[in-house]
C-alpha positions as CSV (number, residue, x, y, z in Angstrom):
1,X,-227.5,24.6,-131.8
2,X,-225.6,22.0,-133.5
3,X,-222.5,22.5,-131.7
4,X,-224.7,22.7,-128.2
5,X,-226.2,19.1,-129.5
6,X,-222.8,18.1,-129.8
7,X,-221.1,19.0,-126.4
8,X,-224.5,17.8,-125.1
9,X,-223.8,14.0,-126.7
10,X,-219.9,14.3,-125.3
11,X,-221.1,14.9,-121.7
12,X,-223.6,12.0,-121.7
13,X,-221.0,9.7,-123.4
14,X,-218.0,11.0,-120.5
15,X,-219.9,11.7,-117.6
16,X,-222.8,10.3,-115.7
17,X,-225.4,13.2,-115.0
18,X,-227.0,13.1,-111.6
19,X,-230.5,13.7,-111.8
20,X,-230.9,14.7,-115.4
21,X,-233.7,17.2,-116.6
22,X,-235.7,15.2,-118.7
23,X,-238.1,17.2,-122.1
24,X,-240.5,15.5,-123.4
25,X,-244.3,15.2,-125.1
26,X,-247.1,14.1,-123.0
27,X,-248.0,11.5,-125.7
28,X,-243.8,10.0,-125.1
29,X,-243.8,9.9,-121.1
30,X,-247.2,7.7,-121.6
31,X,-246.1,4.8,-119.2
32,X,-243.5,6.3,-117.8
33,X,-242.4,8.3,-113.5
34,X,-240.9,10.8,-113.2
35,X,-239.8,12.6,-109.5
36,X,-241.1,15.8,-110.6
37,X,-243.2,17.0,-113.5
38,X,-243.5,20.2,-114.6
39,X,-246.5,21.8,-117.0
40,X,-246.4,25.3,-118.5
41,X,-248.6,27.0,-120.4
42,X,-251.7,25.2,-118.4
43,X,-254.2,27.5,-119.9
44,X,-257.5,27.2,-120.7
45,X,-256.8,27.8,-124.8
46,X,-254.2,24.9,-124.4
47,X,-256.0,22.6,-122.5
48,X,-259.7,22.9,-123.3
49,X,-260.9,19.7,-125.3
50,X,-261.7,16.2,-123.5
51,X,-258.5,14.5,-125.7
52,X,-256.3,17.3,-123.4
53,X,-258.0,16.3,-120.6
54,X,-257.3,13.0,-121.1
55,X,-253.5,14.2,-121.6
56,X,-253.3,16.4,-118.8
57,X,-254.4,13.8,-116.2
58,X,-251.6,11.2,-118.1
59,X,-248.8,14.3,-117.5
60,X,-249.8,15.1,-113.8
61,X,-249.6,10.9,-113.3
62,X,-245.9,10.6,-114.2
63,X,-245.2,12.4,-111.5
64,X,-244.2,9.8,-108.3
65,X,-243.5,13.2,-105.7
66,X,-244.3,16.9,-107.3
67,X,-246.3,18.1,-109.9
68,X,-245.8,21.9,-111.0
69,X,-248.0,23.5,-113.5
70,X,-247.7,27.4,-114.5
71,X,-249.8,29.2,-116.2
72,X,-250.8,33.2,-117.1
73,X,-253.9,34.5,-117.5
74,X,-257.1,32.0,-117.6
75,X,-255.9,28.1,-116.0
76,X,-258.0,25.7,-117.9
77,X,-260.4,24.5,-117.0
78,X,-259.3,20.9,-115.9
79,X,-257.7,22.4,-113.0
80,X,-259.6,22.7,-109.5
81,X,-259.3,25.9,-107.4
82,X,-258.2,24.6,-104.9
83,X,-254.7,23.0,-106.3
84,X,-254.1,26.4,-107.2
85,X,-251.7,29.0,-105.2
């Protein structure tokens, strides 16, 4: 990992990335855009409360073109029908 950290910090400090993939909490992206966002795990057992509700709308609002959630088994709950494919 460290050495994958490593070659990782030489590329951004040699070469300019064209459209970089970009990790990141929910709670760090607060204020930010973002082309695309994408969501995993959007399940009911990881988005259930009001505070994720409040955190999944702040996610899906980064995102200035394309938002892309996945999720198996039960989507929570936050998520209308009709968004889904």
């Amino acid at each position: 990992m460290l050495k994958f950290l490593q070659q990782l910090h030489n590329v951004a400090d040699n070469d300019k990335i064209e459209n970089p993939a970009i990790i990141s909490t929910i709670y760090l992206c607060k204020g930010l855009e973002f082309d695309s966002v994408i969501i995993p795990n959007l399940t009911e057992e990881n988005f259930k409360t009001d505070l994720d509700k409040n955190n999944l709308y702040v996610a899906i609002t980064r995102a200035l073109h394309k938002f892309i959630g996945y999720f198996y088994g039960a989507v929570s709950c936050f998520v209308e029908n009709k968004y889904l494919i």
